[in-house]
C-alpha positions in Angstrom: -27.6 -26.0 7.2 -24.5 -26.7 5.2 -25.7 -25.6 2.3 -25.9 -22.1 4.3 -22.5 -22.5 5.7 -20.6 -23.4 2.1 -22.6 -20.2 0.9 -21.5 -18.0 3.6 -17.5 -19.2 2.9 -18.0 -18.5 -0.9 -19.3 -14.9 0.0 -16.3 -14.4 2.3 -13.7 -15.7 0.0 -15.7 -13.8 -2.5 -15.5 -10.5 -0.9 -12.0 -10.7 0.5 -10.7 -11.5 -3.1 -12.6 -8.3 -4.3 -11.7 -6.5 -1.5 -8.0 -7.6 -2.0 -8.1 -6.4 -5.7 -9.3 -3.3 -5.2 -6.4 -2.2 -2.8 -4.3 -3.6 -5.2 -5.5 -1.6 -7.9 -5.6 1.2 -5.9 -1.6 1.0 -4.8 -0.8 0.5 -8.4 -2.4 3.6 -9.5 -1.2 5.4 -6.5 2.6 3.9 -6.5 3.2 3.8 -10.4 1.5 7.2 -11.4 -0.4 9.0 -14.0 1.4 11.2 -16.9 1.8 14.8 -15.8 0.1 17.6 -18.2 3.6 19.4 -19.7 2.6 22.7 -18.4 3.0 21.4 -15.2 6.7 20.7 -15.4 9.6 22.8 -15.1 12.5 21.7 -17.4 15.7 22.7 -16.1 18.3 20.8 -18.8 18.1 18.8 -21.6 21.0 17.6 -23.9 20.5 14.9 -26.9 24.2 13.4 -27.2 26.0 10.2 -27.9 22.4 8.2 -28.1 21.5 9.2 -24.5 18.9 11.9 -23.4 19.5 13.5 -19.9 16.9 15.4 -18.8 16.2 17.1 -15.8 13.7 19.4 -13.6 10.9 19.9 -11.1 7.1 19.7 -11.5 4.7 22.9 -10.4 2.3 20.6 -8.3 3.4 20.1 -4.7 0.9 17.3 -4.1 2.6 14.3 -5.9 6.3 13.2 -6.7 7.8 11.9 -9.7 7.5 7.8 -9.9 9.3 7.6 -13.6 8.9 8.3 -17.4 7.9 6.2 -20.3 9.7 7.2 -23.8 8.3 6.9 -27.3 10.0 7.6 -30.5 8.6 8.4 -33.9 11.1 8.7 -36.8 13.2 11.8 -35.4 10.7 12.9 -33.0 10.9 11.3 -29.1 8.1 11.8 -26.6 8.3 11.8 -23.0 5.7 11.3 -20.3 6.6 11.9 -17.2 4.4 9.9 -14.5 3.3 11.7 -11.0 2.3 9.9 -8.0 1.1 10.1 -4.3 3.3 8.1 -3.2 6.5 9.5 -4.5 8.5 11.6 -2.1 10.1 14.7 -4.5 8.8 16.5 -8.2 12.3 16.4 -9.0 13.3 14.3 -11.7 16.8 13.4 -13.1 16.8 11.2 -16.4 19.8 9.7 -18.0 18.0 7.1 -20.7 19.9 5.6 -23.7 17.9 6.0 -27.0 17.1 3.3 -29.4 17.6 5.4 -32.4 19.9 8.2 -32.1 18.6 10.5 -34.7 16.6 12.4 -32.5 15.7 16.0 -34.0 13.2 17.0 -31.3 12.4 16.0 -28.1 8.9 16.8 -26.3 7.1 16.4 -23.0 4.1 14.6 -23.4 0.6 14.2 -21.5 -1.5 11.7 -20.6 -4.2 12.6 -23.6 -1.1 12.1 -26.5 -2.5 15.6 -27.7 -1.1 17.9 -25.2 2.9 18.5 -25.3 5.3 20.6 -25.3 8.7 21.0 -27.4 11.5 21.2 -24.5 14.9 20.7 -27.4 15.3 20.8 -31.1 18.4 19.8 -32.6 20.3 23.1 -33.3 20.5 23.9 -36.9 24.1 24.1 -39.0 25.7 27.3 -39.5 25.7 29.0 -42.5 29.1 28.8 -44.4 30.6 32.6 -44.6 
C-alpha cells in the first residue's frame, strides 16, 4: 500500500512540474515575442547618427504589440528584428539603441527566417564636387 501511495506522489509531483513548465513556456513565448515578417511593419523614421540608431513606427497587424528588438551587425550592415507579442499592449515602437560599431552603411528590418528583410536607410552618398 505504500508502495501505491509513494507512486501516486511521484505522479503528482511529476505532472504538476510538467504542468508548471508548460505555462512557463507558454508566457515566455507569449510575453517575449516572435520576430515580425518586415512587410508587416510601417517605418516612420530612421536616422544613423553619432553611434546611435533611432527608429520608429507601427506594425500592420492589430493582433499583437511590440515586446522589443534584437540588433545584429555585419561589417557595415545592421539588422533589426523587431519581436511581436500577445501580451504587449501597442504596435508602436520607438527605438533609441547605441551601436557597437558606428560604421553603419545600411540598416534593414529583419524576419524571423534571416532571409526575409527589408532595407529601411542607406547611408546617403557624397556629393559630387562641381
Amino acid at each position: 500500500m505504500m508502495l501505491r501511495k509513494a507512486g501516486g506522489r511521484r505522479t503528482l509531483i511529476l505532472s504538476a512540474l510538467l504542468i508548471s513548465a508548460a505555462a512557463l513556456g507558454v508566457y515566455g513565448y507569449a510575453g517575449y515575442g516572435s520576430p515580425a515578417h518586415p512587410d508587416a511593419i510601417i517605418v516612420k523614421e530612421v536616422h544613423v547618427t553619432g553611434g546611435k540608431l533611432l527608429l520608429n513606427g507601427t506594425t500592420t497587424g492589430s493582433g499583437t504589440g511590440y515586446s522589443g528588438y534584437n540588433l545584429a551587425q555585419d561589417g557595415g550592415h545592421l539588422y533589426v528584428r523587431l519581436r511581436y507579442s500577445l501580451l504587449a499592449r501597442s504596435g508602436d515602437f520607438d527605438i533609441a539603441a547605441s551601436l557597437p560599431d558606428a560604421n553603419i552603411s545600411h540598416v534593414y528590418l529583419q524576419g524571423e527566417d534571416g532571409r526575409s528583410e527589408k532595407l529601411i536607410w542607406s547611408e546617403p552618398a557624397p556629393l559630387a564636387a562641381p
